[in-house]
LOMARGU-873111 format. One record per atom (N, C-alpha, C): z, x, y; residue in one letter. Coordinates in steps of 0.02 Angstrom, whole numbers, padded with zeros to 5 digits, always signed. Last residue first. Layout:
BEGIN
ZXYa...
//
This chain:
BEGIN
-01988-00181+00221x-02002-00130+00248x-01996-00049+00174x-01996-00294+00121x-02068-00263+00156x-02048-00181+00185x-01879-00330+00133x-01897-00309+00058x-01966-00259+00080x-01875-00377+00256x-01834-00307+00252x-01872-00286+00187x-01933-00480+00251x-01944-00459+00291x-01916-00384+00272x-01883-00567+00144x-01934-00547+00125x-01961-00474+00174x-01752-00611+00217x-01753-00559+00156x-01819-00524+00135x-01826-00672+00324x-01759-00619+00353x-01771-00574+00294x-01833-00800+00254x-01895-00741+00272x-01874-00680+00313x-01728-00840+00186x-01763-00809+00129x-01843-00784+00170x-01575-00785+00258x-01638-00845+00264x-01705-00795+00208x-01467-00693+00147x-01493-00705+00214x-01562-00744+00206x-01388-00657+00031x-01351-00731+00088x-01398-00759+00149x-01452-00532-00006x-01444-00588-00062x-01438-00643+00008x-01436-00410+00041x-01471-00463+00096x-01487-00558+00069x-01365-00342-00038x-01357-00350+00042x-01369-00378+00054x-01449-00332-00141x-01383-00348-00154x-01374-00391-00104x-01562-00277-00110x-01569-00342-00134x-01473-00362-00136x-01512-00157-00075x-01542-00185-00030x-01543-00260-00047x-01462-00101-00191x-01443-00095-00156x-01441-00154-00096x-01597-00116-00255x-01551-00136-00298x-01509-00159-00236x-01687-00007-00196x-01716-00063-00174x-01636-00121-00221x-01597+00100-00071x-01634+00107-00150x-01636+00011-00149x-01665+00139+00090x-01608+00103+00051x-01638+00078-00019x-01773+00144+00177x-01761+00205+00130x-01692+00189+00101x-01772+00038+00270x-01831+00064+00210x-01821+00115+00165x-01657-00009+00307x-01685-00032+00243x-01755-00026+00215x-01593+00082+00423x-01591+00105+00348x-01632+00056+00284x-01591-00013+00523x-01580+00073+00537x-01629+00101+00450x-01575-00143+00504x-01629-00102+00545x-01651-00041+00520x-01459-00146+00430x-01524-00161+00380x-01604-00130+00420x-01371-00132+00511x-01378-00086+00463x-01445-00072+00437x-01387-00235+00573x-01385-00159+00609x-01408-00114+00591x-01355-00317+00517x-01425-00314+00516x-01443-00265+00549x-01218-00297+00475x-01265-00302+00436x-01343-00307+00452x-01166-00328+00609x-01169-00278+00570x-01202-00275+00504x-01219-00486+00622x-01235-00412+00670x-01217-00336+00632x-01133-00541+00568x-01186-00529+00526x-01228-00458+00584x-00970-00508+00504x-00993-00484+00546x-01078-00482+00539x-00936-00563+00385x-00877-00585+00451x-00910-00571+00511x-01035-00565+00302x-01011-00615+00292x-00961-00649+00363x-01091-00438+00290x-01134-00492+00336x-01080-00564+00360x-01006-00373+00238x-00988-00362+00272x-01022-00411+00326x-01034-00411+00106x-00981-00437+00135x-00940-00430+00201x-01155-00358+00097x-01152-00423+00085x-01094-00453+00119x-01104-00224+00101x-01153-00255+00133x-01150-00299+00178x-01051-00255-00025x-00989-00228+00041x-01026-00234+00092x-01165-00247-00098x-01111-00298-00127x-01067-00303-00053x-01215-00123-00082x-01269-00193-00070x-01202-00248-00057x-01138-00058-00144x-01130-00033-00092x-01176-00097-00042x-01134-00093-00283x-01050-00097-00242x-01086-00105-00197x-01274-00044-00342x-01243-00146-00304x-01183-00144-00284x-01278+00066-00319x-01309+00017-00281x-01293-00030-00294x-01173+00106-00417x-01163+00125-00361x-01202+00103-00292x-01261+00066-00524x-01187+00032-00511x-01161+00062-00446x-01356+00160-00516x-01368+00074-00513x-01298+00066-00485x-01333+00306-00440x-01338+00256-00522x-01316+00197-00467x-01371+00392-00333x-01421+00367-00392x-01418+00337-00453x-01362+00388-00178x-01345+00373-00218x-01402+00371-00297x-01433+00393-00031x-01429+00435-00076x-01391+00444-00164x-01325+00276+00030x-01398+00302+00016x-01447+00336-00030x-01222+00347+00028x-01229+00306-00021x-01300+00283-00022x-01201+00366+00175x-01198+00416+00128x-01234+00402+00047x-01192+00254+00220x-01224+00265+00233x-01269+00343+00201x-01060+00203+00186x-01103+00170+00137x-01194+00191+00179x-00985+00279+00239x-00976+00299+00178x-01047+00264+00124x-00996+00224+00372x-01004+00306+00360x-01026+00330+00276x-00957+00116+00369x-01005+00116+00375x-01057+00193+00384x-00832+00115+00308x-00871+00080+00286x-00940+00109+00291x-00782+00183+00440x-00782+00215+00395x-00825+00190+00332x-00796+00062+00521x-00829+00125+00561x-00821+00158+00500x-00768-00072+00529x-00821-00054+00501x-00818+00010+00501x-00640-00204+00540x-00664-00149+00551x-00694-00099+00499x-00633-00344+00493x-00680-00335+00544x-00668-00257+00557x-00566-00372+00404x-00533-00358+00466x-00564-00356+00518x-00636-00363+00272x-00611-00443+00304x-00591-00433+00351x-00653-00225+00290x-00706-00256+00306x-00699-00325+00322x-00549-00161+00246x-00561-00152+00309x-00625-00206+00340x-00539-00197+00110x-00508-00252+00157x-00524-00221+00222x-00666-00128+00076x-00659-00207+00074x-00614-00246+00115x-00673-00025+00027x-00678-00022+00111x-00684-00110+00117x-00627-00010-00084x-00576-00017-00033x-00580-00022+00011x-00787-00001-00131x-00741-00051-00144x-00687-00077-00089x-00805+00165-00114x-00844+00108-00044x-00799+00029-00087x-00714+00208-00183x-00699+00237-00108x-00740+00184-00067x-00719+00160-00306x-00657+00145-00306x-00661+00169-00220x-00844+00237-00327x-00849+00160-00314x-00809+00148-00296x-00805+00371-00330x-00857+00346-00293x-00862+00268-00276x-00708+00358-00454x-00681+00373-00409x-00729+00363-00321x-00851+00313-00543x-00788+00277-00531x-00741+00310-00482x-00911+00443-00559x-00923+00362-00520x-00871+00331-00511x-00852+00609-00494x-00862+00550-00540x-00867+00483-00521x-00868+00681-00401x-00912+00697-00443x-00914+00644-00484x-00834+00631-00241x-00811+00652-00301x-00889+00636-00349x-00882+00592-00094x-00895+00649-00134x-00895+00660-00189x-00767+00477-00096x-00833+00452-00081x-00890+00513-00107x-00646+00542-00104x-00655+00503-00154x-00739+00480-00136x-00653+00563+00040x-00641+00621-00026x-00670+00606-00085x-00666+00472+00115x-00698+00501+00131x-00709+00545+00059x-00525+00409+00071x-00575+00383+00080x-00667+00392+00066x-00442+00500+00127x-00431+00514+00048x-00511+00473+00045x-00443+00502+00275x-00475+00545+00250x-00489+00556+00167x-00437+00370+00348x-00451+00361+00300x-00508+00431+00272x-00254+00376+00412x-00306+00402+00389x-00376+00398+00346x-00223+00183+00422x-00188+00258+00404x-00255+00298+00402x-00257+00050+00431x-00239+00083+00501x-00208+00156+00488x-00262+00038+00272x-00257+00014+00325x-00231+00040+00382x-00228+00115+00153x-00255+00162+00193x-00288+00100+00259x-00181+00007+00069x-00128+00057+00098x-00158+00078+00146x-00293-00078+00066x-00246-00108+00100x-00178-00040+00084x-00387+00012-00022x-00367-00016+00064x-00324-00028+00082x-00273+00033-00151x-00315+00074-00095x-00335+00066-00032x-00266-00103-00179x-00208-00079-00178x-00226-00009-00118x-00360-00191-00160x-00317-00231-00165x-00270-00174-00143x-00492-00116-00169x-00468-00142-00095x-00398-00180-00084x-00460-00086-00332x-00464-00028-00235x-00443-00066-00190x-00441-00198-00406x-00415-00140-00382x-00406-00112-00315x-00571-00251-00460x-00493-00295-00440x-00430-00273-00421x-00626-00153-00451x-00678-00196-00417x-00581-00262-00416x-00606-00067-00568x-00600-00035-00497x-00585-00108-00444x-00628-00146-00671x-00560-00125-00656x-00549-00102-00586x-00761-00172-00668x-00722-00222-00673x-00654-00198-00632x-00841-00013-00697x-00811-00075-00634x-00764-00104-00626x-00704+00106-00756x-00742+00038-00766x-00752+00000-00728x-00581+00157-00753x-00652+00187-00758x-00695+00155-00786x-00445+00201-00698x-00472+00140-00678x-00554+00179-00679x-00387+00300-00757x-00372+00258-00786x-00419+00171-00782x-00390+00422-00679x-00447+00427-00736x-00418+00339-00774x-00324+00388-00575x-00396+00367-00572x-00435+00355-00631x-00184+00391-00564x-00201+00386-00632x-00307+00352-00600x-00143+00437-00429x-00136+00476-00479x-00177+00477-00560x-00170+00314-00355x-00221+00379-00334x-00203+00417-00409x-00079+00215-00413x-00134+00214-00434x-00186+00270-00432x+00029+00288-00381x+00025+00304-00442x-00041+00280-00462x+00027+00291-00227x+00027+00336-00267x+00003+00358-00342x+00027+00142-00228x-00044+00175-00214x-00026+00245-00242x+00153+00114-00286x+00119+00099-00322x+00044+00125-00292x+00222+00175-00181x+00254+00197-00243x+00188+00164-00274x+00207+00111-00082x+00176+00161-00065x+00189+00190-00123x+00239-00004-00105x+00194+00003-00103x+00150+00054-00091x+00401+00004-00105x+00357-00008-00158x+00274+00014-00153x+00411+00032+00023x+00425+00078-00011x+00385+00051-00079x+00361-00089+00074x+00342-00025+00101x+00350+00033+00038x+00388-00210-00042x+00419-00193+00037x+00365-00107+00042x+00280-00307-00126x+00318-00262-00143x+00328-00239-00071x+00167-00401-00151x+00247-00411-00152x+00292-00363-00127x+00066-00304-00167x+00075-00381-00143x+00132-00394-00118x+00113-00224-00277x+00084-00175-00226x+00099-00247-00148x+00125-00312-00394x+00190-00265-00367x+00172-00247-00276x-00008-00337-00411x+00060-00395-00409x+00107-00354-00371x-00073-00234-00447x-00085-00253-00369x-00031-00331-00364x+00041-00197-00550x-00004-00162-00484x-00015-00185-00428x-00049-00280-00632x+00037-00299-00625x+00032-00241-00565x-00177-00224-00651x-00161-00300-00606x-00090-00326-00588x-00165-00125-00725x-00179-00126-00650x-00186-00180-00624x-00107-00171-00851x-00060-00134-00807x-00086-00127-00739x-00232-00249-00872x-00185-00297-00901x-00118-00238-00825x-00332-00137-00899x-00335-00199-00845x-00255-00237-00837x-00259-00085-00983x-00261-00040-00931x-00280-00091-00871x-00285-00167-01098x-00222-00152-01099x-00205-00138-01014x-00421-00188-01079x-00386-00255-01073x-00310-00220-01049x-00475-00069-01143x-00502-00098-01096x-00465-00160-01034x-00389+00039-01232x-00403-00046-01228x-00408-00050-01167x-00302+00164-01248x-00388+00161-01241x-00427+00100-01221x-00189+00163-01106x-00227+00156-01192x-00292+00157-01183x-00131+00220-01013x-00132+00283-01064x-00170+00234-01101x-00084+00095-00930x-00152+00151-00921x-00164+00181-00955x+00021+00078-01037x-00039+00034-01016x-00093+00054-00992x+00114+00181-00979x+00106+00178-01056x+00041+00114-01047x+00112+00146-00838x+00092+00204-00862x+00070+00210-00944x+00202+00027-00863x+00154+00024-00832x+00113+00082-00852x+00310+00099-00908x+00285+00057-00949x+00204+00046-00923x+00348+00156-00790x+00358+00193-00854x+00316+00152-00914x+00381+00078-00701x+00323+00107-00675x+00306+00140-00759x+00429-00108-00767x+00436-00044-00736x+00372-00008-00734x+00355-00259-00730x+00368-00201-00763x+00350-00146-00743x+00353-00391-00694x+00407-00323-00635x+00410-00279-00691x+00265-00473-00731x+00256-00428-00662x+00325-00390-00643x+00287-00568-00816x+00298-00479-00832x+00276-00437-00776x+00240-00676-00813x+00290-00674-00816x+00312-00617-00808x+00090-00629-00814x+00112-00676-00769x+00185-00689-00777x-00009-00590-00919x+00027-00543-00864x+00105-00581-00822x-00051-00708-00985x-00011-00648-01012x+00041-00599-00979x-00140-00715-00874x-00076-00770-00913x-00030-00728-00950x-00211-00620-00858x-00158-00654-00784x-00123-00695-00812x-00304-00612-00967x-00256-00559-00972x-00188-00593-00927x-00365-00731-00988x-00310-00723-00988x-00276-00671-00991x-00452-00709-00875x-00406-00732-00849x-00353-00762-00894x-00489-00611-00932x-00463-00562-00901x-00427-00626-00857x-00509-00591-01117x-00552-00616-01057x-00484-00599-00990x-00547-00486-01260x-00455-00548-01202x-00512-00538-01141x-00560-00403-01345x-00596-00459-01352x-00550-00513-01309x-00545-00258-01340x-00520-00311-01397x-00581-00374-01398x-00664-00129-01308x-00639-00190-01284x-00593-00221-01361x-00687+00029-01258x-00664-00012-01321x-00601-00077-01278x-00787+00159-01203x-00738+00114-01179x-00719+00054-01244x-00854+00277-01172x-00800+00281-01168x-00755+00228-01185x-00992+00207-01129x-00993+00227-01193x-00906+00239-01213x-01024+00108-01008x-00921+00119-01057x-00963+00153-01120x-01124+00195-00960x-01093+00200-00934x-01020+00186-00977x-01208+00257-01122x-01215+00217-01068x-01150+00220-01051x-01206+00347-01221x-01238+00372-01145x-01244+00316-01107x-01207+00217-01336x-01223+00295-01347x-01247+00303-01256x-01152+00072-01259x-01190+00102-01315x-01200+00183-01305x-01087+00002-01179x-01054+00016-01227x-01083+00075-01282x-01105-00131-01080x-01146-00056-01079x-01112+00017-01140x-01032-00231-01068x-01006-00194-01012x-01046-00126-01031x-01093-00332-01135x-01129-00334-01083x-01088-00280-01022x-01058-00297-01273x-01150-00295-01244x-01135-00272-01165x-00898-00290-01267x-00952-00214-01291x-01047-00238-01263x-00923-00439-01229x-00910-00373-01197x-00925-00296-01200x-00960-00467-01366x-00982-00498-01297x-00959-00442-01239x-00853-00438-01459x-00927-00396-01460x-00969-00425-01401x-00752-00490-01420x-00764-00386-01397x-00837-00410-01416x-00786-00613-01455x-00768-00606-01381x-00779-00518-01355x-00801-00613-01572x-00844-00623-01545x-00837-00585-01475x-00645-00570-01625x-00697-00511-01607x-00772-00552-01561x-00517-00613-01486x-00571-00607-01529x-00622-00568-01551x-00355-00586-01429x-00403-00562-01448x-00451-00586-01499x-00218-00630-01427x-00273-00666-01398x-00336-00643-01408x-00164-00527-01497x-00150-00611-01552x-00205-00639-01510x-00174-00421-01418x-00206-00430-01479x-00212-00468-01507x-00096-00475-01318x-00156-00460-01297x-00197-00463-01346x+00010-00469-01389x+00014-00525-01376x-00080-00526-01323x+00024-00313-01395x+00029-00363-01452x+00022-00429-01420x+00011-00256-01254x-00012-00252-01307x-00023-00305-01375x+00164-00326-01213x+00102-00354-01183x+00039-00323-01217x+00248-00224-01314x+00227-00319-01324x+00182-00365-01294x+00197-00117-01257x+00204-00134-01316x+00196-00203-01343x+00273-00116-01137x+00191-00122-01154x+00169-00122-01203x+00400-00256-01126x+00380-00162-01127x+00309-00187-01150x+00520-00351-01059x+00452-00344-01086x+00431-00271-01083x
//
């Protein structure tokens, strides 16, 4: 299989209703966030059908999939990714976080980040440095920003917080939307294993936490717990 034919068989599934449902609701228009971005019209569980026999395509092909402009195509190569990254012995896996750190400009779209980072990005930078972490949390561009508090995902099913909780404290200061609901969202998920850490948090910081953010976070909690923070 080459990317070429997972292309073409992406396109036979393709509708236009379906792009133009997507062009609405992924923000598509003049200066909005996918102004950059061109959907077919392939929903993403079937991109995993599509995908699903063709998980061992090479890195060379894989690459020819990030390179397109199709929304689907680049989803379609970063999910054979985190197939490979899964599966894959040490050496594989450090072959595929490589190439994901390399091709960032590829994963520039929630969606894409969001079935990504923590899959392939955390879970390398598990119990390793998490100075790239830190780097990527600075960067000038969103998506490399989201792709840094995201990965703090699998540190977060682990129960360990300490960089999480550095990065999403930074994030504060944040000022596009989409960067308040990751960071509400990891919150959220962090209430989930640990609710003490989450209300730690919510002490310290939920009056001056952008209000998006905050609503994210506290979405799971007794509805006078939520009113309570909304107040502060």
């Amino acid at each position: 299989m080459t990317s070429i034919k997972i292309n073409n068989i992406l396109k036979n599934k393709a509708t236009k209703a379906k792009a133009e449902r997507q062009a609405s609701f992924f923000k598509t228009g003049p200066g909005e966030y996918s102004a950059h971005d061109k959907f077919m019209g392939v929903t993403v569980p079937e991109i995993r059908v599509v995908i699903a026999e063709h998980r061992d395509l090479p890195e060379d092909e894989i690459s020819k999939l990030l390179d397109s402009p199709w929304h689907e195509a680049r989803m379609a190569g970063l999910l054979i990714m985190v197939h490979q990254f899964r599966t894959g012995d040490t050496a594989t896996q450090k072959r595929i976080y490589s190439l994901y750190t390399r091709r960032f400009d590829a994963v520039n779209n929630w969606d894409l980040v969001d079935n990504t980072a923590s899959q392939i990005a955390g879970a390398w930078l598990h119990g390793k440095s998490h100075a790239p972490l830190f780097k990527w949390a600075r960067s000038k561009d969103l998506w490399t920003r989201r792709i840094a508090i995201v990965a703090c995902h699998y540190d977060i099913k682990l129960k360990k917080f300490d960089s999480f909780l550095k990065i999403t404290k930074n994030n504060i200061s944040e000022t596009h939307d989409l960067m308040h609901k990751a960071t509400g969202w990891m919150l959220r998920e962090a209430g989930k294993v640990d609710i003490g850490v989450l209300r730690g948090f919510l002490d310290e910081h939920a009056g001056v936490m952008p209000r998006t953010m905050l609503r994210y976070a506290i979405e799971k909690l007794p509805e006078r717990e939520r009113k309570n923070y909304m107040k502060k």
